[in-house]
Phi, psi and omega in degrees: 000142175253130209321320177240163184255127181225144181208147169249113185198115189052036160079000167264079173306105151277119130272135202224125161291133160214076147228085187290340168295341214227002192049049157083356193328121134000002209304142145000259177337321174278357191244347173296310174269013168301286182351288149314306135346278189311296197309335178275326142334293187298309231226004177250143167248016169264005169290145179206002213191122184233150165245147203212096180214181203232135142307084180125231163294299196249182193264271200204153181236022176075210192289135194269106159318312193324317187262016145305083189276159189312136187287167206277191177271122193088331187253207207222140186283005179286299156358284193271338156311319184291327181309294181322315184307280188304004199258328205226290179316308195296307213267339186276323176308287200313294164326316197258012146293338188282335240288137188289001192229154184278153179243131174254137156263117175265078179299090191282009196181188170319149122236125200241143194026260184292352184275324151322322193263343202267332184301276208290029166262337165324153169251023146202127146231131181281135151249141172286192222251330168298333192301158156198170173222142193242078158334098195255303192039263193274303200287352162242008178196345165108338181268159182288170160289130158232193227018045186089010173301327168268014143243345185263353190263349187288304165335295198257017192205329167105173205276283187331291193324297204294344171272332181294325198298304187265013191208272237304315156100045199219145190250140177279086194322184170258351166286005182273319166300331163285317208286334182271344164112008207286300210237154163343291184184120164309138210214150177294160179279354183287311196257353157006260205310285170325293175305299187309317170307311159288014190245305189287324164317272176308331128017281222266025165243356175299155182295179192277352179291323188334292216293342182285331175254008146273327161276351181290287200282020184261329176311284175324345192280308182321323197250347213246120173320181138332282153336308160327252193302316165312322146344289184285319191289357194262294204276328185293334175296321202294336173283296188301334194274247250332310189322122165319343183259348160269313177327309181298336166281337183289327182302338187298266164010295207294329208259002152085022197206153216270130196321113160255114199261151156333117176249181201291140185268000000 
C-alpha cells in the first residue's frame, strides 16, 4: 500500500496518510514519502493550496512501537532515535512549515503524539467533531512531546494547558480544542472533507506570498518587545506596498470587486 496519497485538483494538492490499518503510524516510510509530497509541492507551481488528512478512522497516532528496531552495533536505542529524528522527522516539520503555499489540516480522526505536531505544523486546522489530540508521551513512556508539540502547542494555548496537554494523560476533544484556540474549528464529521476543501479554496486566491509573510511575522511576534515588532511590521509594509498585489487590492476596493491576485510563478 502506498503509505501516502497524492491528488491534484484545481490548484488543491490533497495529501493524505493512508495506512488506515495501522491508524496513520509516523512511520519511517510515511515520512519519507510526506517528504516526498512536499517536494512535488515546491516544484508544481500549479499548487496554490495544500490539504493534509488521514485515511480511514484516525489522521495519525504517531509513532508505530511495534516496529522499533534494535539499534546498529555501537549506538543506543536512543541513540538511533535521536539520529532518525534529526535525519528525517525534524527536516520532515521544517519542510512542511517552508512549504510556499497555506496548508489546511483535516484532523478526521485521533491525533496522538507526533501526529499532534505534524496537525499543528499546518497553517489552519480544522477537526472533526469525533477528533481528538492526545499527548502520551511523559505520562506514558517517560519521553518529552515531539515534532514540534513543545512549541507550537504552548504558542496557541499558553504554558498552562499546553503542561496539562503533556502531564494529565487525557485526551482533547476537538470541540474543547477549538474553544482553546489549539486548532481553527470543529467541524461535524459528515462536512470534514467538504469544509477543510472550501478553506483551501479560498487559500489559494490569496496573493502568493501572504502565508509566507504571515508565518513570519507572528513567529517574529514571539521573540520581539512591542516596540520590536511595531518595527518590523513598519519595514515589511515599506516592502509590500510596493508589490503589484497591493496595488491590484487598493484597485479592487476602489472598483467594488473582488482583488485577482498573481498565482505562483
Amino acid at each position: 500500500m502506498t503509505p501516502v496519497l497524492y491528488e491534484l485538483n484545481d490548484g488543491i494538492a490533497t495529501i493524505t496518510l493512508n495506512l488506515p490499518a495501522k491508524l496513520n503510524p509516523i512511520a519511517l516510510e510515511l515520512q519519507t514519502a510526506l517528504r516526498e509530497a512536499f517536494a512535488r509541492v515546491r516544484h508544481d507551481r500549479s499548487v496554490r493550496a495544500v490539504l493534509l488528512t488521514g485515511a480511514g478512522k484516525a489522521f495519525c497516532v504517531g509513532a508505530d512501537l511495534g516496529t522499533m528496531r534494535e539499534p546498529v552495533e555501537g549506538k543506543t536505542l536512543g541513540d538511533q532515535t535521536a539520529d532518525w529524528m534529526q535525519s528525517m522527522s525534524n527536516p520532515l516539520i521544517e519542510e512542511l512549515r517552508a512549504l510556499p503555499v497555506p496548508v489546511v489540516c483535516a484532523v478526521n480522526g485521533p491525533a496522538a503524539g507526533a501526529g499532534v505536531g505534524l496537525a499543528l505544523a499546518c497553517d489552519i486546522v480544522v477537526a472533526a467533531r469525533s477528533a481528538y489530540f492526545y499527548l502520551p508521551f511523559l505520562p506514558k513512556l517517560g519521553i518529552v512531546p515531539d515534532l514540534g508539540c513543545t512549541w507550537f502547542i504552548p504558542r496557541r494555548v499558553g504554558p498552562a494547558r499546553a503542561m496539562g496537554m503533556a502531564l494529565l494523560d487525557e485526551k482533547l476533544g476537538a470541540e474543547t480544542a477549538a474553544q482553546w484556540g489549539l486548532i481553527w474549528a470543529c467541524i461535524d464529521d459528515k462536512l470534514l472533507l467538504l469544509e477543510a476543501t472550501n478553506i483551501a479554496q479560498r487559500l489559494a486566491e490569496l496573493p502568493v506570498h501572504a502565508v509566507i509573510e504571515a508565518r513570519k511575522a507572528l513567529e517574529q511576534s514571539e521573540r520581539h518587545s512591542l516596540p520590536d515588532q511595531l518595527h518590523y511590521e513598519s519595514e515589511r509594509q515599506r516592502e509590500l506596498i510596493e508589490q503589484p498585489t497591493f496595488a491590484e487590492g487598493v484597485m479592487a476596493f476602489l472598483q467594488k470587486r473582488a482583488p485577482v491576485f498573481p498565482k505562483r510563478s
